[in-house]
Each structure stands twice: as C-alpha cells, then as structure tokens.
N, C-alpha and C positions, 0 to 999 in steps of 0.2 A: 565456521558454520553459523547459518542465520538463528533467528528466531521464531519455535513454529508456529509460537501464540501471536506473537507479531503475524505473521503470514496468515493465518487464519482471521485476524480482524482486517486484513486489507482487503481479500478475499472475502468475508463477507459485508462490508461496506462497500465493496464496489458490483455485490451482487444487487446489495440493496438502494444504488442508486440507475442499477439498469443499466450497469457497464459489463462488456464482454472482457477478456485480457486484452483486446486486440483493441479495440474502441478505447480502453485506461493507455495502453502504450504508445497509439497514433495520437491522444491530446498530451502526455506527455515529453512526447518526441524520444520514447525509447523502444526497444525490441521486445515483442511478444516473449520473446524466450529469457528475456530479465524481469518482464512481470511476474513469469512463471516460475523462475526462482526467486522472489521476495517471496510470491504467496507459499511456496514450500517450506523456503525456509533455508535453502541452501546459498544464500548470498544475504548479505549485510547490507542493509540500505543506511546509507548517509544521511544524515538530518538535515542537508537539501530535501532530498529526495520523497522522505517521509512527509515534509512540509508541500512539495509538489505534490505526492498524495493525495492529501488531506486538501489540498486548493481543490482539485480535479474533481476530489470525491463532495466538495461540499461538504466535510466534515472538519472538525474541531481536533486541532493537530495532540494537542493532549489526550483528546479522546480516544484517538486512533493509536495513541502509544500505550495508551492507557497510563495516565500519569497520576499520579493522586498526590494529593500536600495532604500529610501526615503530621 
C-alpha cells in the first residue's frame, strides 16, 4: 500500500502546475491508471519515478517527498 499524503502532494502539484492525470502520464511516458494510483495512494512509486515527477512537475524532488533535515 502506497502513500496518501504522498499522493495527495502529487496530486496537488500537478494541479498546480495545470496538469491533467493524462497530460503528467503522456510526458511521463506512463498510463493514466498509474498516475491514478500514485495520487490514491494504492501503488508505491520508486525514487525514479518520484524524481520523474518532480522533473515533469517543475518542482523540488524533496519538496514533493516532503523531506526535511532535522
């Protein structure tokens, strides 16, 4: 099982970049119905993948994990 706070910050950074699920997955070169379980939360994205994100999204791949140095 993924993660749904992960899914929910992919989800809304690629709202807020004016991406559809289908427009993140056609530049990613992957299937609408894998976007659609990272943003749920029912599939585990590999840190490729988070990093392809975060290319696609123009965001900050820490950001997007939400990483913090403590």
């Amino acid at each position: 099982m993924g993660d749904t706070r992960l899914g929910y910050r992919i989800r809304s950074y690629r709202k807020l970049k004016g991406h559809t699920q289908q427009s993140l997955a056609d530049e990613m070169g992957v299937s609408l119905n894998f976007v659609g379980s990272l943003e749920r939360g029912t599939k585990t994205p590999t840190e490729s993948v988070l990093r392809k994100i975060a290319s696609t999204l123009q965001v900050d791949y820490e950001e997007l994990c939400a990483i913090t140095n403590k």
